[in-house]
Residue frames as a rotation matrix with the C-alpha (Angstrom) as fourth column:
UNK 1
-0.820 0.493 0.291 73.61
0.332 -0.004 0.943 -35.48
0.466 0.870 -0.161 32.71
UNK 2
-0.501 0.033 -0.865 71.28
0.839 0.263 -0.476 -34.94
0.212 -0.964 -0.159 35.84
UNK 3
-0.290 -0.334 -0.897 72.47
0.537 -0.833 0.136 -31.62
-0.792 -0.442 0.421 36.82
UNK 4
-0.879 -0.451 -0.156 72.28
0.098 -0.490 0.866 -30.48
-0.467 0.746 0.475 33.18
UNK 5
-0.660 0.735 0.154 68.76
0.496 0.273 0.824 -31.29
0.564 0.620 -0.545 32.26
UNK 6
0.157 0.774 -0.614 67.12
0.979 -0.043 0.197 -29.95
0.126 -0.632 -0.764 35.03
UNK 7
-0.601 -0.523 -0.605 69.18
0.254 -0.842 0.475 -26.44
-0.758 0.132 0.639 33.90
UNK 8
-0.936 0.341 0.087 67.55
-0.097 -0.487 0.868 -26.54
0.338 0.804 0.488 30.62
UNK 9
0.060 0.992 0.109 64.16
0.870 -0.106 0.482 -27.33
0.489 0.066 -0.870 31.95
UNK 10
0.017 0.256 -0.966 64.60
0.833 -0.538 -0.128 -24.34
-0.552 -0.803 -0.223 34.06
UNK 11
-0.652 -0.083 -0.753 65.44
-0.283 -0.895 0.344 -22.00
-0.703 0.438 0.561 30.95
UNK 12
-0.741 0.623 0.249 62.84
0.598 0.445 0.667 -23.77
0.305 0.643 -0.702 29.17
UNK 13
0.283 0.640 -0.714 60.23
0.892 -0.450 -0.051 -22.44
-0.354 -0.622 -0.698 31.87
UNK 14
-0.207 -0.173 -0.963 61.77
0.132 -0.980 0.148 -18.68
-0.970 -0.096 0.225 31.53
UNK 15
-0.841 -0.541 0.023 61.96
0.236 -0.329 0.914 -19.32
-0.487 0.774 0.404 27.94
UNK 16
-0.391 0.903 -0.175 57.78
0.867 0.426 0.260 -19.94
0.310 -0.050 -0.949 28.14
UNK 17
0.245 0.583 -0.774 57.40
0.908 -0.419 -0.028 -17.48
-0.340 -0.696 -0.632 30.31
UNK 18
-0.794 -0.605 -0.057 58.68
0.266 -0.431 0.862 -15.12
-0.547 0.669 0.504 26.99
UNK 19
-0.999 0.039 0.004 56.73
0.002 -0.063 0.998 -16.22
0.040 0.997 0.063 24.72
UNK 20
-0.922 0.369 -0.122 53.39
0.256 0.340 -0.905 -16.45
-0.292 -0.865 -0.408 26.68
UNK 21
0.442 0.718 -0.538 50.05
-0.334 -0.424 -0.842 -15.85
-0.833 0.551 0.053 24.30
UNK 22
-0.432 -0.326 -0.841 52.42
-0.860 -0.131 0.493 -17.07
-0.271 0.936 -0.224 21.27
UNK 23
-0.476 0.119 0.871 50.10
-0.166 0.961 -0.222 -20.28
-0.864 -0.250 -0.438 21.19
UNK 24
-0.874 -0.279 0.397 48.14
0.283 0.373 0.884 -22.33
-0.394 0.885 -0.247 18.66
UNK 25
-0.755 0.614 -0.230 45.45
-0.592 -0.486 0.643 -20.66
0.283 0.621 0.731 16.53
UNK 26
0.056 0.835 -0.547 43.28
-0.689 0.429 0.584 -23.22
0.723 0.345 0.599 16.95
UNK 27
0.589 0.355 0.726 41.97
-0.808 0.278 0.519 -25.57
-0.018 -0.893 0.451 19.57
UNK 28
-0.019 -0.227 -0.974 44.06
-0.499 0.846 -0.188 -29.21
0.866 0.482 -0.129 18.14
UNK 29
0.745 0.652 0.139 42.80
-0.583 0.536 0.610 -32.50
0.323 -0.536 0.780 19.97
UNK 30
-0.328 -0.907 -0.264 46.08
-0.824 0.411 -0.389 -34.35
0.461 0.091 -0.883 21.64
UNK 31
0.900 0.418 -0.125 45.51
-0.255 0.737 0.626 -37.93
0.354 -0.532 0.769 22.91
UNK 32
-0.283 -0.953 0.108 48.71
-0.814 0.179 -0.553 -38.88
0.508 -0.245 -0.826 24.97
UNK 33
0.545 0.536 -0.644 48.48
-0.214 0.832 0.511 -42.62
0.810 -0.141 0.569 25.50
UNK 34
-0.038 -0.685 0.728 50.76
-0.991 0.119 0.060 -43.45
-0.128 -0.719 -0.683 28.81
UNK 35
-0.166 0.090 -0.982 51.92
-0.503 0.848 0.163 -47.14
0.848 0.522 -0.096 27.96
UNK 36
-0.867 -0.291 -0.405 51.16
0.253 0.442 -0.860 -50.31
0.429 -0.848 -0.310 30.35
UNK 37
-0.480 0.462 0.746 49.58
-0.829 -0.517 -0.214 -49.82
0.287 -0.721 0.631 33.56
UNK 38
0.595 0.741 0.312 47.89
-0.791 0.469 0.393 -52.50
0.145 -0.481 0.865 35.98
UNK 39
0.431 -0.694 0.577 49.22
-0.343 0.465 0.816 -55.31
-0.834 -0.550 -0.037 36.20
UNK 40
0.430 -0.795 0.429 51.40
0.895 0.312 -0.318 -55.05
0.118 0.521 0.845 32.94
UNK 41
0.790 0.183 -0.585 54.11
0.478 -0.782 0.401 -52.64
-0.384 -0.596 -0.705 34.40
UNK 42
0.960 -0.279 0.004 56.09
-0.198 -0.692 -0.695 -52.15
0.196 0.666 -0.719 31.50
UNK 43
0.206 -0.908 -0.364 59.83
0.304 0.413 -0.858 -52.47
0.930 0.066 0.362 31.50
UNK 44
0.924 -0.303 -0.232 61.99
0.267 0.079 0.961 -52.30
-0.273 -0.950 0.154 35.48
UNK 45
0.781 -0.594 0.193 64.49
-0.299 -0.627 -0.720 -49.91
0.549 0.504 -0.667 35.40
UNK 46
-0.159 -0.782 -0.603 67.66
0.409 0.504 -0.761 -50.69
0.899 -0.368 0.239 37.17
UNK 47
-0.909 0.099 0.405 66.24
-0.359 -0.680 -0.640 -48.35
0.212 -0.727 0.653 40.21
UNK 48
-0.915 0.355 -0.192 63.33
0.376 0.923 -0.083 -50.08
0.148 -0.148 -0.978 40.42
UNK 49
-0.214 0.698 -0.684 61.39
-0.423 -0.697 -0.579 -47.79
-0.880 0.165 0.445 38.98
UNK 50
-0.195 0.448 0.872 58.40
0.470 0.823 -0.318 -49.18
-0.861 0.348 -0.371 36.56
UNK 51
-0.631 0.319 0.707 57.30
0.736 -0.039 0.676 -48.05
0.243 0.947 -0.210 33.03
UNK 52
0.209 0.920 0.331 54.04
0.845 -0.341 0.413 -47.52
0.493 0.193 -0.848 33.51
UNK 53
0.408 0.084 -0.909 54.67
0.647 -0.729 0.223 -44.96
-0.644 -0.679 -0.352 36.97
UNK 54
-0.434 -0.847 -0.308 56.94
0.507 -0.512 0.693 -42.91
-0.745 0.145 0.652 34.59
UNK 55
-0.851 0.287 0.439 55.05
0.412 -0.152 0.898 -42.48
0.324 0.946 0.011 31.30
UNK 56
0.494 0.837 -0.236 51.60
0.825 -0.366 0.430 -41.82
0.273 -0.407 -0.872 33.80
UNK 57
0.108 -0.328 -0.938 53.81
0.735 -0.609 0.298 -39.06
-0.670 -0.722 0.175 35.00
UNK 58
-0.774 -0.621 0.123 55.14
0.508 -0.493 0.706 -37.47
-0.378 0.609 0.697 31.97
UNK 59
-0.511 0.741 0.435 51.67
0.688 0.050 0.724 -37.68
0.515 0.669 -0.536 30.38
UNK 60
0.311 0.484 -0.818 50.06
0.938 -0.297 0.181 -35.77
-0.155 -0.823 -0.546 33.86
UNK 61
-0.475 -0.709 -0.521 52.92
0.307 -0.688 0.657 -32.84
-0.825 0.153 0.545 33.24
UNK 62
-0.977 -0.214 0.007 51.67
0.175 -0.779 0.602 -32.01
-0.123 0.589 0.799 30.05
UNK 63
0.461 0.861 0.212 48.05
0.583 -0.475 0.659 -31.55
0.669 -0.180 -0.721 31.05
UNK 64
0.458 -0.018 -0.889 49.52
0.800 -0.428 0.421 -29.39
-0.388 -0.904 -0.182 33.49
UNK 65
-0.110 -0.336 -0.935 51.37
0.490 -0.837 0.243 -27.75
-0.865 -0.432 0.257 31.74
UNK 66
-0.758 0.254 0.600 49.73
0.539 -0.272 0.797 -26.86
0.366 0.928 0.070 28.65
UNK 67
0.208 0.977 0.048 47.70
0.802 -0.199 0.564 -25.38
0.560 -0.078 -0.824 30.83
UNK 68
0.327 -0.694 -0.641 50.40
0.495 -0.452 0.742 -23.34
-0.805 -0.560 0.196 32.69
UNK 69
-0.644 -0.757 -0.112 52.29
0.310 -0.392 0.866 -22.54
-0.700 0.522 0.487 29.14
UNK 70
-0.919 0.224 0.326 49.54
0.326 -0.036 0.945 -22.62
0.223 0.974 -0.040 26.63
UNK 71
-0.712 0.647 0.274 46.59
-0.568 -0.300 -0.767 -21.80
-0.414 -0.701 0.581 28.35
UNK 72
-0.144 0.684 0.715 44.73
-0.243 0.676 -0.696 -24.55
-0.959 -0.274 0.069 27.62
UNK 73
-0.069 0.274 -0.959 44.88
-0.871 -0.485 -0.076 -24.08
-0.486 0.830 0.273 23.70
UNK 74
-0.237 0.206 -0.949 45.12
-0.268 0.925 0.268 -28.02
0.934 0.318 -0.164 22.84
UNK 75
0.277 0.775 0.569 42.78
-0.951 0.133 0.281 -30.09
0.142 -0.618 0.773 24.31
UNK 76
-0.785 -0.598 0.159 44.99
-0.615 0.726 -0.307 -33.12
0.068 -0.339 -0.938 26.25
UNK 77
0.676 0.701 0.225 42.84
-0.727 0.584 0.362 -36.22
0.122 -0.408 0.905 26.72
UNK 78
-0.513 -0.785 0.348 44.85
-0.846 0.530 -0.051 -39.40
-0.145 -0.321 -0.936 28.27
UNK 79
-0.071 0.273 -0.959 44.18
-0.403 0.872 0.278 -42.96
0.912 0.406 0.048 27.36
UNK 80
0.092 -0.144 -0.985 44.39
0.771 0.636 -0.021 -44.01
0.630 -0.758 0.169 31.09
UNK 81
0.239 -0.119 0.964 44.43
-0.529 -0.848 0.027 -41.37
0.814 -0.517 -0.266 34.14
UNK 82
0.591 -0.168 0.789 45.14
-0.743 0.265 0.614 -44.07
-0.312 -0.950 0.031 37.05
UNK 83
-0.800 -0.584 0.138 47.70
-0.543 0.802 0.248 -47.29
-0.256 0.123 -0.959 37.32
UNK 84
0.335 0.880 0.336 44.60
-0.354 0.448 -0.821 -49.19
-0.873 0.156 0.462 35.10
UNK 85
-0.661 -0.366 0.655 45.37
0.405 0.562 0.721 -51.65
-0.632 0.742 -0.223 31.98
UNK 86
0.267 0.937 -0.226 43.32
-0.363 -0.119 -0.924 -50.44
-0.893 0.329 0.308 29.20
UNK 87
0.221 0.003 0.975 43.24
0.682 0.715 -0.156 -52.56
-0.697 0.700 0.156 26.00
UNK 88
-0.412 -0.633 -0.655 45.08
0.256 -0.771 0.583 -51.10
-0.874 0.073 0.480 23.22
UNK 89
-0.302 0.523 0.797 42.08
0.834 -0.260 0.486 -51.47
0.461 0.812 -0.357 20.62
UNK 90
0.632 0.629 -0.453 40.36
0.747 -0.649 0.141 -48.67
-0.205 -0.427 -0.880 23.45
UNK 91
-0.217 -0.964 -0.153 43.44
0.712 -0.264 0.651 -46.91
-0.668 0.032 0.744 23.10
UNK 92
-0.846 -0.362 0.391 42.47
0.400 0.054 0.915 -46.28
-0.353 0.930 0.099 19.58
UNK 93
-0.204 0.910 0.360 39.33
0.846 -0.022 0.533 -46.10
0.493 0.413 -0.765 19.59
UNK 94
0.347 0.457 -0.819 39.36
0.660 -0.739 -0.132 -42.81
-0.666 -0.495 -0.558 22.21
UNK 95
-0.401 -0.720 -0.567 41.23
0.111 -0.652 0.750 -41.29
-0.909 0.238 0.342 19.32
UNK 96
-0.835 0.502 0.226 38.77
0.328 0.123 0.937 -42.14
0.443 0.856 -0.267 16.61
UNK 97
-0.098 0.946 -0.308 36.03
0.992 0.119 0.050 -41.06
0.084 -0.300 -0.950 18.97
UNK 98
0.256 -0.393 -0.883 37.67
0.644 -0.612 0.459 -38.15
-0.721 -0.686 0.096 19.75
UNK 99
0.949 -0.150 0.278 38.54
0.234 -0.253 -0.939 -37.09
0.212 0.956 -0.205 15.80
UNK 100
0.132 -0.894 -0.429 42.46
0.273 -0.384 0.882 -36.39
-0.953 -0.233 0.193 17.42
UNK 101
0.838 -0.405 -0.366 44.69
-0.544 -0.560 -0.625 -34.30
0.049 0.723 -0.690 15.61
UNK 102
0.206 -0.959 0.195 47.36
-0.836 -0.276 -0.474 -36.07
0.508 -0.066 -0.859 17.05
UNK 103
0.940 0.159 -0.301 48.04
-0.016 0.903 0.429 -39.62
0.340 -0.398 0.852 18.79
UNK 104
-0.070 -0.974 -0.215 51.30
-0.594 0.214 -0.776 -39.65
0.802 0.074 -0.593 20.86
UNK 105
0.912 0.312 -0.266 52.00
0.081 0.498 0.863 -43.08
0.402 -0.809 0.429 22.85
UNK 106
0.287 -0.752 0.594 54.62
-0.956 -0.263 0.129 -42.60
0.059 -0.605 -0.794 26.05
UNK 107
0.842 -0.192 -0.504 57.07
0.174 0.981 -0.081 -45.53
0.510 -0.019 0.860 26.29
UNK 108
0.311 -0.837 0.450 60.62
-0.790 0.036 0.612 -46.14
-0.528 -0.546 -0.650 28.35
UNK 109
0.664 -0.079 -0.743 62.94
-0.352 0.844 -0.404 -48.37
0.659 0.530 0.533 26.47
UNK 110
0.486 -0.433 0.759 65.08
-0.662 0.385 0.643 -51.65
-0.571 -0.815 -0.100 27.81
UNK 111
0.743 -0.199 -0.639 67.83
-0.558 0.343 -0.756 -53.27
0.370 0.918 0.144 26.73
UNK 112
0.838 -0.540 -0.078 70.39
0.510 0.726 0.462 -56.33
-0.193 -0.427 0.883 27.71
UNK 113
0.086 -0.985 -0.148 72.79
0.936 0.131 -0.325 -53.94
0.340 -0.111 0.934 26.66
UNK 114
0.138 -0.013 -0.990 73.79
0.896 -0.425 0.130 -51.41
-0.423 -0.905 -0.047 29.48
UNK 115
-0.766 -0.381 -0.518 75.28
0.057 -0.842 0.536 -48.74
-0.640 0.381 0.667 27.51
UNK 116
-0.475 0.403 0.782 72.27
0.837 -0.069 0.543 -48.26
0.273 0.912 -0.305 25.17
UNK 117
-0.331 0.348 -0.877 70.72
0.637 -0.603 -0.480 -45.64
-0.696 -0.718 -0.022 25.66
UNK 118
-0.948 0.182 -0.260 68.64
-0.293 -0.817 0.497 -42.00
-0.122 0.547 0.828 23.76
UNK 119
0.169 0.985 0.029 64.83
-0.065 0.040 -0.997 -41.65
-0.983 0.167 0.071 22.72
UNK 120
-0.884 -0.218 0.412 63.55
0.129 0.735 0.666 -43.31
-0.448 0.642 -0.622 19.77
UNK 121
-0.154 0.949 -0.275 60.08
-0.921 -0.238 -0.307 -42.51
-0.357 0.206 0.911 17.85
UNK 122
-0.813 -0.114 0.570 58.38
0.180 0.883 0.434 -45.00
-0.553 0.456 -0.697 16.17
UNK 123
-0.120 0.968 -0.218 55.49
-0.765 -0.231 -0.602 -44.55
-0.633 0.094 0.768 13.65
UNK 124
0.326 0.667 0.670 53.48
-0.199 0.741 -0.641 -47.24
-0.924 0.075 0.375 11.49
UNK 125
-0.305 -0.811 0.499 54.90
0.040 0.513 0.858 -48.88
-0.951 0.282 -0.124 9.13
UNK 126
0.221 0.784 0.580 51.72
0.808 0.186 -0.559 -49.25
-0.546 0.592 -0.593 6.63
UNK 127
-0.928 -0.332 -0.172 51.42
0.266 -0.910 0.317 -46.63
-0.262 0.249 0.933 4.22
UNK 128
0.227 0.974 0.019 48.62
0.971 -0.226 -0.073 -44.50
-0.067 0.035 -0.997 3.97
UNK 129
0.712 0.349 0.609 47.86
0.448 -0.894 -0.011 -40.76
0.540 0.280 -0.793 3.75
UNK 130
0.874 -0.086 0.479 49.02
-0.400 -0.687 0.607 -39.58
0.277 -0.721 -0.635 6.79
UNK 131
0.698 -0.700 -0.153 52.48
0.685 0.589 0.428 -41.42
-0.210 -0.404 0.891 7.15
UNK 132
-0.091 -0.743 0.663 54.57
0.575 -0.582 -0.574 -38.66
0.813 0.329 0.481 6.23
UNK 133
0.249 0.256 0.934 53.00
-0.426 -0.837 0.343 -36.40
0.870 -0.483 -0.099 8.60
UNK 134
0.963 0.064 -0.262 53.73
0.105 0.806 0.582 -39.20
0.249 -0.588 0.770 11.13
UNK 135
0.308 -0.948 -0.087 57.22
0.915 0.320 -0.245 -39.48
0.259 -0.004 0.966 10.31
UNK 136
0.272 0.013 0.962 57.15
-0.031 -0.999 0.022 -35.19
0.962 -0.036 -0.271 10.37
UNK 137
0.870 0.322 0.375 56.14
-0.350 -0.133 0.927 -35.48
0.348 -0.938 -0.003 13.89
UNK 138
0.995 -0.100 0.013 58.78
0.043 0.533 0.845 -37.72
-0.092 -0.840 0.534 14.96
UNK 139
-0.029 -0.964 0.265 61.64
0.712 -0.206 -0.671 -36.61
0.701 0.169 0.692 13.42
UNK 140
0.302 0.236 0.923 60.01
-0.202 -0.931 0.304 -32.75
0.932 -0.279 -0.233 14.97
UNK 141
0.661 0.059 0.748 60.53
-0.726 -0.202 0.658 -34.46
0.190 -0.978 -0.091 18.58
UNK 142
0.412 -0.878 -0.245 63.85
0.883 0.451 -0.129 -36.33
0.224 -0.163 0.961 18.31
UNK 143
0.263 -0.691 0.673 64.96
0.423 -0.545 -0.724 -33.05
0.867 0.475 0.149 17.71
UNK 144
0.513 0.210 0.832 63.51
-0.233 -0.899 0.370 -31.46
0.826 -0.384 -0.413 20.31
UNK 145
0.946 -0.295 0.134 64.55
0.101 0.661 0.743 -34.10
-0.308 -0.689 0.656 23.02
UNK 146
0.284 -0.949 0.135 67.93
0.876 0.200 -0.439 -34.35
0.390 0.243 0.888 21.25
UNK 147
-0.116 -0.407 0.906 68.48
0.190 -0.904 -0.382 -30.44
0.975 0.128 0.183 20.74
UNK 148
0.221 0.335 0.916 67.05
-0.290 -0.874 0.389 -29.41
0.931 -0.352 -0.096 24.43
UNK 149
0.873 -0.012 0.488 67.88
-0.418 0.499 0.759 -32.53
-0.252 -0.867 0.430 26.98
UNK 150
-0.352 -0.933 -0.080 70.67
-0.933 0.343 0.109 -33.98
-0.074 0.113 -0.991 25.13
UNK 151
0.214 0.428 0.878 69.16
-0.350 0.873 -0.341 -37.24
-0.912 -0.234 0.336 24.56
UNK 152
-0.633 -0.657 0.409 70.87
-0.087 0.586 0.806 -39.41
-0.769 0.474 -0.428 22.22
UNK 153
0.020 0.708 -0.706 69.16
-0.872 -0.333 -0.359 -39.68
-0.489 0.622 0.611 18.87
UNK 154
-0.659 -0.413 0.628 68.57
0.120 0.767 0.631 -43.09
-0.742 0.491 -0.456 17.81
UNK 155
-0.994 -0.100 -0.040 66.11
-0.051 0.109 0.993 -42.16
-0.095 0.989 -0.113 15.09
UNK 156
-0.049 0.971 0.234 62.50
-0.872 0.073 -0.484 -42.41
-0.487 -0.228 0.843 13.68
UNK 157
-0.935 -0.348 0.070 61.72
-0.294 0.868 0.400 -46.30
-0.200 0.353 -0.914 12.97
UNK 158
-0.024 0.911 -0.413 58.83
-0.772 0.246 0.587 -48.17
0.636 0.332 0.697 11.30
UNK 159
-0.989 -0.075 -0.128 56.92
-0.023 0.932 -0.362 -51.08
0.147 -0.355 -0.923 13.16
UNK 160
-0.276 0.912 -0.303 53.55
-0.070 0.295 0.953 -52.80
0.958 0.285 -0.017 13.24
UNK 161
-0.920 0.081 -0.383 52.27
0.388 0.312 -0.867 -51.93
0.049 -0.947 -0.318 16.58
UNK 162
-0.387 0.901 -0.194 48.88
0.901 0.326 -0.286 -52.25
-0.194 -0.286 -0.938 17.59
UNK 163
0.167 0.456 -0.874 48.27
0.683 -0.693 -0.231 -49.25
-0.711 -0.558 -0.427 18.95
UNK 164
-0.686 -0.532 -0.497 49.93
-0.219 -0.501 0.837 -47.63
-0.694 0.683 0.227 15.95
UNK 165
-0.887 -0.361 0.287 48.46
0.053 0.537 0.842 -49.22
-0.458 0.762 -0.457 13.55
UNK 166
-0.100 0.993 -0.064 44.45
0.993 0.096 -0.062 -48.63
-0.055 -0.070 -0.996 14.48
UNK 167
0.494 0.472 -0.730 44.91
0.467 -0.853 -0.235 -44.82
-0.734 -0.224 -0.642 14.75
UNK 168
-0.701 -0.598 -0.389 47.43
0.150 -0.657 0.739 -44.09
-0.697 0.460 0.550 11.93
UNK 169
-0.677 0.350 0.647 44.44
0.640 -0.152 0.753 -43.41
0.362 0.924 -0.121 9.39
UNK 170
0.206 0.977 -0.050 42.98
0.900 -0.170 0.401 -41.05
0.383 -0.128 -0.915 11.81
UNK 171
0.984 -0.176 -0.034 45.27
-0.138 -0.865 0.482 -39.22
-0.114 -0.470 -0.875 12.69
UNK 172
0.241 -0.880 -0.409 49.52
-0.188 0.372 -0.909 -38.70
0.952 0.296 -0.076 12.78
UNK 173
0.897 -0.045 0.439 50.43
-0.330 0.592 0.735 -41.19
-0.293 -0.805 0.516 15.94
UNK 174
0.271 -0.961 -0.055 53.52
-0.450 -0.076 -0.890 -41.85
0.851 0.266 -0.453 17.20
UNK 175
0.965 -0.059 -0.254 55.22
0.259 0.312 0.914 -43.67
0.025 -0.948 0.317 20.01
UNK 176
0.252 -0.765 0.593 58.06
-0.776 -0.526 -0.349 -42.59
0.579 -0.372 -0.726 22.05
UNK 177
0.739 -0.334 -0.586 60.49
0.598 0.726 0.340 -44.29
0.312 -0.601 0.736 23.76
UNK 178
0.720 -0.515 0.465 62.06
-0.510 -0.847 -0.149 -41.97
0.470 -0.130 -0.873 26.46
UNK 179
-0.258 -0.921 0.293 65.14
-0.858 0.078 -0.508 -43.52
0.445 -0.382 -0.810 27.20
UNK 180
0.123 0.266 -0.956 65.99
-0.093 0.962 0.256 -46.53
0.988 0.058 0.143 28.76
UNK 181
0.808 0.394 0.438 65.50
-0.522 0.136 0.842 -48.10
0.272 -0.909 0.316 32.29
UNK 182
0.784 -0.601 0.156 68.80
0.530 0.778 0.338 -50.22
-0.325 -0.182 0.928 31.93
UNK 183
-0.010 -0.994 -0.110 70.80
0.712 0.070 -0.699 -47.60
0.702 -0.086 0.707 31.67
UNK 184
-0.374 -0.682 -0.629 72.54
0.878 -0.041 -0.477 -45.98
0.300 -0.731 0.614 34.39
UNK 185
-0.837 -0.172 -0.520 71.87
0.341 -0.906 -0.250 -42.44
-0.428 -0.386 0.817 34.00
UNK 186
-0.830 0.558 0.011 69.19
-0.226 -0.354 0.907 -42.40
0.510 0.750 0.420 32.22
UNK 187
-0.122 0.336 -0.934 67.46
0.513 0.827 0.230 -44.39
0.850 -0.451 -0.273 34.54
UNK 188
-0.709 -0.473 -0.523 68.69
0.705 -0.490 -0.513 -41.72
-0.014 -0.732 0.681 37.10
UNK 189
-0.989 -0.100 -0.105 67.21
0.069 -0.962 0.265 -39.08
-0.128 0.255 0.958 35.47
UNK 190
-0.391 0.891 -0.230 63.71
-0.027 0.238 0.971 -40.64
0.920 0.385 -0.069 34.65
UNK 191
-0.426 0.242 -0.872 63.31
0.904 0.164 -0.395 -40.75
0.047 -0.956 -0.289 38.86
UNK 192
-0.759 -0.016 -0.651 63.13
0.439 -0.750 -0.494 -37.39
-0.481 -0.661 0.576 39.24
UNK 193
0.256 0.929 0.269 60.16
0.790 -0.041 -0.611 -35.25
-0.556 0.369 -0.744 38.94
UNK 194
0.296 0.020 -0.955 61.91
-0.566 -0.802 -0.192 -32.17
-0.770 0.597 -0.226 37.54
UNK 195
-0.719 -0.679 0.144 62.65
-0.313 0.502 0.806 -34.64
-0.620 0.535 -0.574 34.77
UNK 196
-0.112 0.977 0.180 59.15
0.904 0.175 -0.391 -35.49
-0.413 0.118 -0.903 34.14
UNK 197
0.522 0.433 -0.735 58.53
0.332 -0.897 -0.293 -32.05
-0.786 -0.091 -0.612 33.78
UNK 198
-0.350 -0.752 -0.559 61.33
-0.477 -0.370 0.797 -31.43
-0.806 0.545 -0.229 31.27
UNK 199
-0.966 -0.018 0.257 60.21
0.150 0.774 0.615 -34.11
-0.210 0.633 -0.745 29.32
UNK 200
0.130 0.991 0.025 56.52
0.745 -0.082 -0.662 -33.28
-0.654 0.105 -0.749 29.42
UNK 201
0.029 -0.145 -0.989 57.69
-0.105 -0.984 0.142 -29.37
-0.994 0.100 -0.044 28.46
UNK 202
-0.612 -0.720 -0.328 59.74
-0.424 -0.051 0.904 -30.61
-0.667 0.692 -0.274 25.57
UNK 203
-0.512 0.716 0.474 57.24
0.848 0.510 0.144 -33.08
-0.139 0.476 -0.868 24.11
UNK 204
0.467 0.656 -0.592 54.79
0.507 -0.748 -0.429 -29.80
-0.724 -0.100 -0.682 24.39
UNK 205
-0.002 -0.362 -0.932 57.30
-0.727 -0.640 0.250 -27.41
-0.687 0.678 -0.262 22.02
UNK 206
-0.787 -0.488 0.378 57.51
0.127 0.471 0.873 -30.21
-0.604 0.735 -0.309 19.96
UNK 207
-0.188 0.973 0.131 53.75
0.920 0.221 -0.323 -30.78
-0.344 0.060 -0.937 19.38
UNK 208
0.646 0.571 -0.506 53.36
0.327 -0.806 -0.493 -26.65
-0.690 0.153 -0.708 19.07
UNK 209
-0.511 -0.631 -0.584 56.20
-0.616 -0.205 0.761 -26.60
-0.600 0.748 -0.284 16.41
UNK 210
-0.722 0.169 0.671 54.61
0.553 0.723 0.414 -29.34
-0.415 0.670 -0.616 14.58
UNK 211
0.122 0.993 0.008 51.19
0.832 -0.097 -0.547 -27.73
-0.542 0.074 -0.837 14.69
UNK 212
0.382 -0.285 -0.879 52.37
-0.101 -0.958 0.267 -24.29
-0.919 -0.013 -0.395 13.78
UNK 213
-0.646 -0.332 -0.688 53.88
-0.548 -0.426 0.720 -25.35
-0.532 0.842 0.093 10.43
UNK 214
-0.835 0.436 0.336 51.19
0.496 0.860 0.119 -27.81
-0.237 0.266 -0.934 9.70
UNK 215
0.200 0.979 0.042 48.57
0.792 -0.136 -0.595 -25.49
-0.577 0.153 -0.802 9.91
């Protein structure tokens, strides 16, 4: 699985380097929350590799490379830029300060059972305006993740989380869960940095597909 992902991120890249100027009309605010951090380090992968280090990575990748693929055209702000705890009302509140278009938080899932395994969205549960557009989003990046890494689909699910819950009336917010840390290969794959990078990329086409039929 490895070997194979780090193939498509490489025709990802060429496929970028296609389409290069095909970006979004319009500036659109992303907040990408990396979960964790300090001393809550998130789930312990069987490789002994932490949450938090993983999701701070992914989240780093796509400021980079939206700025590599998109020239800069959405403006990336991060809940957290170092291994720091920040409280998940702040969380919320840089996205309400911020007017975001967009609210995605980075998770790894973990599970007692080994063989679980694929990426999961979640979006608030509440209903309000913007919950469709929520649910939009996260179906938009199962796909991608599903359709471009091969990552199991397990689905988009409702749930009353914090961080969810303060920013869904301001915006469509979503958490991810990229795979899990308890299993085998997945775990594998979440080590490496060209993996990061895939995963940053992909999250990134999702986000400019969303935006693109939204606007």
């Amino acid at each position: 699985m490895k070997t194979a992902k780090n193939v498509i991120f490489l025709l990802l890249v060429l496929q970028f380097c296609s389409i290069f100027g095909q970006s979004l009309s319009e500036r659109t605010i992303v907040v990408i929350d990396p979960g964790h951090g300090g001393m809550d380090s998130g789930g312990l992968g069987i490789n002994g590799m932490m949450e938090k280090d993983i999701v701070l990575q992914v989240a780093y990748e796509m400021v980079n490379l939206n700025e590599v693929f998109f020239n800069d055209k959405m403006d990336i702000y991060l809940t957290r830029y170092r291994d720091t705890l920040v409280s998940l009302s702040d969380r919320a509140k840089l996205a309400k300060g911020l007017k975001a278009d967009l609210f995605i938080s980075l998770h790894c899932n973990r599970s007692i059972n080994p063989n679980a395994s694929g990426v999961e969205v979640y979006a608030y549960q509440g209903k309000n305006p913007i919950s469709n557009t929520s649910v939009w989003l996260g179906y938009g990046l199962q796909k991608e993740l599903n359709g471009k890494l091969g990552f199991k689909s397990r689905g988009v699910k409702f749930a009353d989380f914090q961080v969810l819950r303060e920013t869904a009336r301001v915006c469509p917010a979503v958490l991810v869960e990229l795979g899990f840390l308890s299993h085998g290969d997945e775990a594998e794959y979440l080590l490496e940095w060209k993996s990061t990078r895939a995963l940053a990329l992909t999250i990134l086409i999702g986000v400019e597909d969303y935006c693109a039929i939204s606007n």
